[in-house]
Structures are given as C-alpha cells and as structure tokens.
DODO-691943 format. One record per atom (N, C-alpha, C, O): residue in three letters; z, y, x. Coordinates in steps of 0.1 Angstrom, whole numbers, plus 5000, padded with zeros to 4 digits. Last residue first. Layout:
BEGIN
ALAZYX ...
//
This chain:
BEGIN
UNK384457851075 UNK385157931086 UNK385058061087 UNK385658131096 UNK382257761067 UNK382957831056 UNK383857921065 UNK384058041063 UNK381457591087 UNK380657691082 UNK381257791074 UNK380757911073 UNK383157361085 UNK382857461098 UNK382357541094 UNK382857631101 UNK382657271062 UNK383857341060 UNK383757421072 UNK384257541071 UNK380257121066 UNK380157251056 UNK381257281056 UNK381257361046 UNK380556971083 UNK379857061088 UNK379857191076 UNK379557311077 UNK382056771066 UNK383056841078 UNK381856991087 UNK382357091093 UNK380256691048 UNK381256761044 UNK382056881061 UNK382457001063 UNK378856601068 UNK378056691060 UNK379056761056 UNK378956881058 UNK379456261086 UNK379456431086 UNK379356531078 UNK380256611083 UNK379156101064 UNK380756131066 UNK380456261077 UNK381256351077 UNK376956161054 UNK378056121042 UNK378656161049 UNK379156281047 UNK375656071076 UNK375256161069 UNK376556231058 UNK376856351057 UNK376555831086 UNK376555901091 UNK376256061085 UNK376756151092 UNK375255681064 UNK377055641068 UNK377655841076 UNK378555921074 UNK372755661068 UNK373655711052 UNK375255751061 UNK375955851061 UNK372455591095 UNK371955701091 UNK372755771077 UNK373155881075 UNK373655281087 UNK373555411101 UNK373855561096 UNK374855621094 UNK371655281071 UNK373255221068 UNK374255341073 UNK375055421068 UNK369155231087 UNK369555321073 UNK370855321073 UNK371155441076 UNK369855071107 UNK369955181111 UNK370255281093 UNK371155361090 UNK370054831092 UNK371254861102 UNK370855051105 UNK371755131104 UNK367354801081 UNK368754821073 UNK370154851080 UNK371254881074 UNK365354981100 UNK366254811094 UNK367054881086 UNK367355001084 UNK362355191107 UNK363855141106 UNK364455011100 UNK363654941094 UNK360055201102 UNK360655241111 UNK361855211116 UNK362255221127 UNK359355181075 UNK358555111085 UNK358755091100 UNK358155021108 UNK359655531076 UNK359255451067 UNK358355321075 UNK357155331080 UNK361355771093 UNK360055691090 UNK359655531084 UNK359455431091 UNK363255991090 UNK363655901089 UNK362055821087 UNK361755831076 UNK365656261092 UNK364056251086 UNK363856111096 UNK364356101108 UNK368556431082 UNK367856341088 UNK366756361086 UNK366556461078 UNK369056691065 UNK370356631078 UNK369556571091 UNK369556601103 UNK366856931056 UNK366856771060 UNK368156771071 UNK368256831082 UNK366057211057 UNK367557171051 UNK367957011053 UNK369056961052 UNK363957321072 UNK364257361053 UNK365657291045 UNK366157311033 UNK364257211096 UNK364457381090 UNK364357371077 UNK365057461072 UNK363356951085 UNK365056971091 UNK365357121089 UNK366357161084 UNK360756991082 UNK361856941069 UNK363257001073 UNK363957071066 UNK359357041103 UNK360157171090 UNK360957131083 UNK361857201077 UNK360156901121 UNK360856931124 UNK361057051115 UNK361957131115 UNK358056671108 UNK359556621108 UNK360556751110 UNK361556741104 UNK355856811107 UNK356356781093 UNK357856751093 UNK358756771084 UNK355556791136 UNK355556931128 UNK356256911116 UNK357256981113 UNK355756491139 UNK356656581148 UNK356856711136 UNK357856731129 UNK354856231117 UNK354456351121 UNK355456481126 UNK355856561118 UNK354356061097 UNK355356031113 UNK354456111118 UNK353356081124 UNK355355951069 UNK354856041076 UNK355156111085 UNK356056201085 UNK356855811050 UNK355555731056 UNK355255821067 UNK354955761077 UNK360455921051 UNK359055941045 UNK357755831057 UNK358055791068 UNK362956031042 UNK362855881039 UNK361255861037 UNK360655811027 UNK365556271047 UNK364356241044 UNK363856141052 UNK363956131064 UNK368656321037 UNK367956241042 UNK366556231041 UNK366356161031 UNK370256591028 UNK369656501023 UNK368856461036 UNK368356541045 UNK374056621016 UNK373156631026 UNK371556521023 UNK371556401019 UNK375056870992 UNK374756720994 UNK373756741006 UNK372956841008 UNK375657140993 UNK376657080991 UNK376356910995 UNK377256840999 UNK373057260978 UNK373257290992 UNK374357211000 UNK374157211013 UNK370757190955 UNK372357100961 UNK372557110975 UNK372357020983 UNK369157320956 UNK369657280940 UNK370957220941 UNK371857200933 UNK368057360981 UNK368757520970 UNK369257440959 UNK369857520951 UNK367457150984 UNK368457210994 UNK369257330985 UNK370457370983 UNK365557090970 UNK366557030972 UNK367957090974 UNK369057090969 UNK363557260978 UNK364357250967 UNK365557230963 UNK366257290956 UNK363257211010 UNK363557321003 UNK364457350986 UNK365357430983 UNK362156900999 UNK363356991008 UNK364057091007 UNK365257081003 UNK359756990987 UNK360556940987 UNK362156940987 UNK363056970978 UNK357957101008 UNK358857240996 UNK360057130989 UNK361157170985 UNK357556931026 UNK358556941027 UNK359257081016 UNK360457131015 UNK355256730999 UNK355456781009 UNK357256831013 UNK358156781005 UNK355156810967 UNK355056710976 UNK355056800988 UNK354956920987 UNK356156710931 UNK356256800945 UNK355056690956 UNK354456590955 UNK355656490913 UNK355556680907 UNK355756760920 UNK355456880920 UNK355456260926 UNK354456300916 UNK354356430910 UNK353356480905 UNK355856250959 UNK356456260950 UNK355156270938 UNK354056300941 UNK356356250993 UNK355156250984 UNK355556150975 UNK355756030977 UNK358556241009 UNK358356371006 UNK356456310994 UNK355556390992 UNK361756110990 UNK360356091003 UNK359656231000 UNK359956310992 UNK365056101004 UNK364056190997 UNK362656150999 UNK362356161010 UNK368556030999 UNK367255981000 UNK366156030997 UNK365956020985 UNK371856200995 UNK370056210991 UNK369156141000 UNK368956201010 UNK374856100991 UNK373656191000 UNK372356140995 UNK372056030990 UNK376556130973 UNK377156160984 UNK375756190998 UNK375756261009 UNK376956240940 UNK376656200949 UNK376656200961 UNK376756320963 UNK378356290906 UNK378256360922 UNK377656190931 UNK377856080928 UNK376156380874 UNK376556300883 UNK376856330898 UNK375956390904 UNK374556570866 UNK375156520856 UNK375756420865 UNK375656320858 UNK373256760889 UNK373656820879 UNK375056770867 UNK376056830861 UNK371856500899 UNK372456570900 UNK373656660896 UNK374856640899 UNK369756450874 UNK370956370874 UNK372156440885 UNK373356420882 UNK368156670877 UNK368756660865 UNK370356550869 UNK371556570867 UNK367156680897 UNK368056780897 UNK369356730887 UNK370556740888 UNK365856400899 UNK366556430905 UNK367456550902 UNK368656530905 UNK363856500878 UNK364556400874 UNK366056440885 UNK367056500881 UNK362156680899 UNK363256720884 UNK363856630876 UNK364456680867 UNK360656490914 UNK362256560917 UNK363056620904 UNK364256610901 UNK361056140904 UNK360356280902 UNK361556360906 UNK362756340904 UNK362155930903 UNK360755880910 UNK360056070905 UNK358856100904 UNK365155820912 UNK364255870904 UNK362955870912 UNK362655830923 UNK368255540916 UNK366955620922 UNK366455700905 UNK366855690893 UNK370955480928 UNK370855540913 UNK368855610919 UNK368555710925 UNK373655300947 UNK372355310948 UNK371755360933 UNK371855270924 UNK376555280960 UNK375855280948 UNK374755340947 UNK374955460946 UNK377755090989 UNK377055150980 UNK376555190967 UNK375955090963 UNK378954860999 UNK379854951000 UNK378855100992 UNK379455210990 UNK376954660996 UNK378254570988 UNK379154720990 UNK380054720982 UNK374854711011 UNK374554760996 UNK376054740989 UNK376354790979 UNK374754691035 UNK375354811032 UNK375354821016 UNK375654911009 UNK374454411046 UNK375854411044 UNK376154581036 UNK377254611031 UNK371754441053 UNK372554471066 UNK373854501064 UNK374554571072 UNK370254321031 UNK370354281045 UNK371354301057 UNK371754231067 UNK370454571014 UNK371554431013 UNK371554381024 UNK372554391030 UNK369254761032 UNK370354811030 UNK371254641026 UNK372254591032 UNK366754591022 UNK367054641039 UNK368454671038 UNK369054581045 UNK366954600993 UNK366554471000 UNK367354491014 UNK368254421018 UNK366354900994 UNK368354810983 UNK368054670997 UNK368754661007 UNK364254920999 UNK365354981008 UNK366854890999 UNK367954841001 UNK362454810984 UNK362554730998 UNK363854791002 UNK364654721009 UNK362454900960 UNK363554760959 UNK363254710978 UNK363754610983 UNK361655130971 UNK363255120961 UNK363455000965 UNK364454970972 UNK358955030970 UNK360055120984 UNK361355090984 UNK362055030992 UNK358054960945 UNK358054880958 UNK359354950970 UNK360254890975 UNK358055210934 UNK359155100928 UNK359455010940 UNK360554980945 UNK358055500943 UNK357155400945 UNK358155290944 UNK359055270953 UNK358855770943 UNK358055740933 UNK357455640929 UNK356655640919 UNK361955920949 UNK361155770952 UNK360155760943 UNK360655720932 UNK365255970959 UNK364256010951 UNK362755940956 UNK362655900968 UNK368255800955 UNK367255800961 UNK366055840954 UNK365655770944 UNK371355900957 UNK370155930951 UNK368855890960 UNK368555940971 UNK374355710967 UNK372855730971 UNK372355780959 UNK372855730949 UNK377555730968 UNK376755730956 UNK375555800964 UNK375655920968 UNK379755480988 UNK378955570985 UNK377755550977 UNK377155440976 UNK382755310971 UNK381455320972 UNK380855460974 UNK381055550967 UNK385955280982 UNK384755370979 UNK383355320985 UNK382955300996 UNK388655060970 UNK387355060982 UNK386355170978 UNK385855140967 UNK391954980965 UNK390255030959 UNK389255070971 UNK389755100982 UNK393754730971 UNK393254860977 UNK391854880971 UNK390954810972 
//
C-alpha cells in the first residue's frame, strides 16, 4: 500500500526555526508522513509553488522581502487553493485576527506549541481546506 505524504512549504527566513520545526514535527512521529520543502523569501515561495503542488503553507510573517500580515494577503492571491498556516513569534490578538481576515486557515505562536499540536494543526488544515473550497464553489 503507498502511503501519502503531505507536501509542507514552509516559508522561513531563519534556518534555526526550520530545523526546530522538522525536529518538533520528528518528535511527534509527523515528519515519517510528511514532505517538508522550505524558502526563506516569499518570492521564492511563489516561485516553487508555481513549479510544485503542495498541501499547506507554513508562513512566518517576518520575512526578508515582506513582512507583516501583507504577507498573507499575497499568499492568499498567489494560491487561493492552498491553505496557509501562520507560524509566527508574534503573539498579538490584532495581528492574529488580520492575518485570518487576509486568508490565514491558522495562526500559530512560535514557542507555543509541540510537535503534537503542529501535526495537529498541518493534519487539520490539509484535510479541511479542500472540503471548505468545494462548499464554496456550491
């Protein structure tokens, strides 16, 4: 029986983060059902988008060519189709609840979570998103 891996973007400017979330995510059994592909700029991110499908987006919002939740926003218009997860230091209500108006599934704090909830959260994201974009199409 073939087994599906879900395909993570994780957009990320900070090498340390990257290898703590693979680290958190192995910890919690999720890396063995995952494919994990990071960038560290969003226009990297379009780009591989573009040239690869993916099943949900890891996002932080302080980036080297964006920052903040215009982020999001981008995202959202470059791949309305992928749900994205925001993956940020910045544990701030207002910041959390534009992201989500600009298109964020999740928003998620950095330092905040295990590898069980990330897992969670991917798992969760992935296997809603699709079913919420066919209700819509309705």
């Amino acid at each position: 029986m073939l087994s599906y891996k879900k395909k993570i973007l994780v957009v990320e400017d900070c090498d340390s983060d990257v290898s703590l979330l693979k680290h958190m995510l192995g910890s919690a059994g999720g890396i063995k059902e995952m494919d994990i592909a990071s960038v560290s700029r969003l226009i990297d991110a379009f780009q591989r988008i573009d040239e690869e499908r993916f099943d949900v987006i890891l996002l932080d919002l302080n980036l080297i060519d964006m920052d903040g939740v215009a982020s999001v926003s981008a995202l959202a218009a470059e791949a309305p189709h992928l749900p994205i997860i925001v993956y940020s230091g910045m544990e701030d209500r207002r910041i959390k609840e534009e992201a989500l108006l600009c298109g964020a599934s999740q928003y998620l704090v950095k330092g905040h979570e295990d590898g069980h909830s990330l897992r969670h959260a991917i798992n969760l994201a992935s296997g809603r998103y699709p079913a919420m974009q066919e209700r819509s199409a309705v």
